[in-house]
N, C-alpha and C positions, 0 to 999 in steps of 0.2 A: 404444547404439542399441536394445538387446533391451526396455529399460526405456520407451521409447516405442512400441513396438507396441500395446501395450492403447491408448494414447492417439489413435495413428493408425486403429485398427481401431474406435473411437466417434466419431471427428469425423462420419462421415454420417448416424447417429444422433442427434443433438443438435436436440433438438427448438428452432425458436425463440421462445425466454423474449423475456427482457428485453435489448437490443443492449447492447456494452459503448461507452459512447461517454463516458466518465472521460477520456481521452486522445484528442489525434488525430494524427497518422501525422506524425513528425518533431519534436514537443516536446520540450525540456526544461528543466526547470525546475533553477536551483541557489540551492540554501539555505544562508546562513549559520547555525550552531548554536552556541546561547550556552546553557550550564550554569552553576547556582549564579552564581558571583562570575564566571564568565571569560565576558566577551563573542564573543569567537574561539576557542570550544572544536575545533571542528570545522567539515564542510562537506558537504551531501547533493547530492548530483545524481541528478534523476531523471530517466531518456532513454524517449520510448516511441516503436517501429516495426513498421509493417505488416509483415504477413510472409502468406507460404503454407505450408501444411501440409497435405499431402494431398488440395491441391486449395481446401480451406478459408480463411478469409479470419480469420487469427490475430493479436492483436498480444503484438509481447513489449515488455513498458516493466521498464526494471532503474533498478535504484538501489545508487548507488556510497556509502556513508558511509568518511570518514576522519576521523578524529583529527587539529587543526591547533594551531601555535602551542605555547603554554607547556604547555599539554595533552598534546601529541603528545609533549611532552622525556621525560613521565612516564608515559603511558600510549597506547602507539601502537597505534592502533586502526584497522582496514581491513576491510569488508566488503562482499561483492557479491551484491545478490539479484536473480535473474530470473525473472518470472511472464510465463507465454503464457494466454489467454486468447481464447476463440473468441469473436469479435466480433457473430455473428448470437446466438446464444446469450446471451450475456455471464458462462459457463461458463469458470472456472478448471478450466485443463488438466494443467500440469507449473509445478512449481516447486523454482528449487536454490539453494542459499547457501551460498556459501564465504566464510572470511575466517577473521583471525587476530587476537590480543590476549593483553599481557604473560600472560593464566591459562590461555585454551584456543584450542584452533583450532578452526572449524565447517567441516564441510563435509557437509551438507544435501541431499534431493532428493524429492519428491512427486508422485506420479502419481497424477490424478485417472481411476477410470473410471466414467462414468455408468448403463452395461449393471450391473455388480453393486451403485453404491450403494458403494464400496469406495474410501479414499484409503493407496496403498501409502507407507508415508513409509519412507527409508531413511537412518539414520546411520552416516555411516560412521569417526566418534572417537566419538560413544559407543554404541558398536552393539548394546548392552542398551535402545537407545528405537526401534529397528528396529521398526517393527509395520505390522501390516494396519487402516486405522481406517475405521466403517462413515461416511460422510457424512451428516447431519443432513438432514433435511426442507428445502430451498430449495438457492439454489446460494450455496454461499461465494466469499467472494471477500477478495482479501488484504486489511490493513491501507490499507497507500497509496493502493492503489486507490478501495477503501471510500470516504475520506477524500474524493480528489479529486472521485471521482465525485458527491457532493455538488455539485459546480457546476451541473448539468444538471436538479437537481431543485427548484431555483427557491422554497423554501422562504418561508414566513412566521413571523415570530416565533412561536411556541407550535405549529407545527405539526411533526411528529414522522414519520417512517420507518425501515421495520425491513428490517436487513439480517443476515446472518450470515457473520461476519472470521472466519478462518483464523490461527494461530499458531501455527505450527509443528506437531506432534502436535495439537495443542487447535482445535476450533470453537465461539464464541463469537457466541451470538445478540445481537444491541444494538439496541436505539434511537435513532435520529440526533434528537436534537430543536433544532431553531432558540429558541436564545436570546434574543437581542438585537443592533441594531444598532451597531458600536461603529464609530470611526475609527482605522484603523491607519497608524505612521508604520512605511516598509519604508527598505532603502537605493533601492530605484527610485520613492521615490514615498511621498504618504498616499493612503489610499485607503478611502472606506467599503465595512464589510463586514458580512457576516451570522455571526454566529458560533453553529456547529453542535458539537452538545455528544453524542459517544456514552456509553450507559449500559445497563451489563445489570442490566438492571431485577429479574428475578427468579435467584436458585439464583446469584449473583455468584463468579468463582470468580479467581484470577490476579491480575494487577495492580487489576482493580477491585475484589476482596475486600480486598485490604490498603489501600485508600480512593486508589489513582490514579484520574487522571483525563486525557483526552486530550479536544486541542481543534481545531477546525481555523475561519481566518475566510474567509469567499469574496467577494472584491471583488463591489462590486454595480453594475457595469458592462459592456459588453457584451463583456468578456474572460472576465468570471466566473474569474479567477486564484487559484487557492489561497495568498494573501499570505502566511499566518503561520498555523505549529502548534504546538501546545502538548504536551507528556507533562510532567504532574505524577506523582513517585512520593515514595516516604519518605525517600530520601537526599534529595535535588534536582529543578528544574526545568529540563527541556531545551524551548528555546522558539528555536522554524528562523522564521527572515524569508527572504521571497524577495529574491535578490540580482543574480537573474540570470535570463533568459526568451527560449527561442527560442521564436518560435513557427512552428506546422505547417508541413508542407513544402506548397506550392500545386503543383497541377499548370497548365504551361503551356495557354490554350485551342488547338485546332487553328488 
């Protein structure tokens, strides 16, 4: 709890930027993930829900990965991340990630506060990466998020926006740029999409200095669905189909 008071003591603070509206209140999305040669490597689910916090109007959306199938016999892999995110803002707040795998165990936690400018990150298996880190010019926001929220911004091929991702210790400024239109086959479905390509364009440091690349396609429908992502790196490629789709909770009219 002591680790969220900086967080609760800035939520009426938070000036309002940009809204976070990447998710809405009861989604989730589940992804089949196929690596290399195994089409059933694994399986992502990402859940997002409203919440309060001090009054504030926050959502948390988590994301379950597991290791599946012939995969799993060999390498069993389980991980849980959860990002809150102040909604009028679209200000990342607290983020934590536990999980485990045959080499190490994570367990993870990030407290954003905007008064100093300051992201406290805390390891608690490797507690020599424990640090105070100052937050970059704009507001970061995770990977996934990043990613999805892409539907909302209605892109045209060659047209481009800049965000700055979050990875653990590290903030990474990128460029989202709309590609091309492709058609994707999912298990739910084909579907035309726009596919959006992030790139840190300049000082490239992490997985884009060793030449990865990550992709994401956005049905171009009036679901605007994050269908299929891409992570190319030097071993292999892990590429998620959506497989699976609740959508938002409605609320009943009076």
């Amino acid at each position: 709890m002591k680790r969220l008071l900086p967080l609760l003591l800035c939520l009426p603070l938070l000036a309002a930027a940009t809204p976070f509206t990447a998710f809405r209140d009861g989604e989730v999305f589940t992804y089949k993930v196929g690596f290399a040669i195994f089409g059933r490597a694994g399986e992502i689910i990402i859940s997002a829900h409203d919440q309060k916090l001090n009054g504030a109007d926050v959502m948390s959306v988590t994301t379950d990965t597991r290791s599946r199938g012939i995969v799993r016999g060999v390498y069993a892999f389980d991980n849980k991340a959860e990002v809150l995110i102040d909604k009028d803002s679209g200000r990342m707040l607290h983020v934590k990630e536990s999980g485990a795998d045959p080499k190490r165990a994570t367990d993870t936690e990030t407290v954003f506060d905007y008064t100093t400018r300051i992201a406290r990150h805390t390891d608690r298996v490797r507690t020599g990466r424990t640090a105070e880190i100052p937050i970059p010019e704009g507001d970061p926001i995770d990977l996934i998020s990043a990613l999805v929220q892409t539907r909302d911004w209605h892109l045209k091929p060659g047209e481009k926006r800049d965000v700055v991702v979050q990875f653990g210790r590290d903030f990474y400024p990128l460029s989202i740029k709309a590609e091309a239109y492709e058609n994707v086959r999912t298990p739910l479905g084909t579907y035309k999409t726009l596919v959006l390509v992030p790139r840190m364009e300049k000082n490239a440091k992490g997985l884009f200095k060793r030449g990865g690349e990550i992709k994401v396609w956005i049905s171009q429908d009036a679901s605007s669905l994050p269908v299929k992502m891409q992570l190319k790196l030097n071993v292999g490629t892990a590429t998620l189909l959506l497989s699976g789709y609740k959508k938002a909770d409605t609320v009943a009219a009076n």
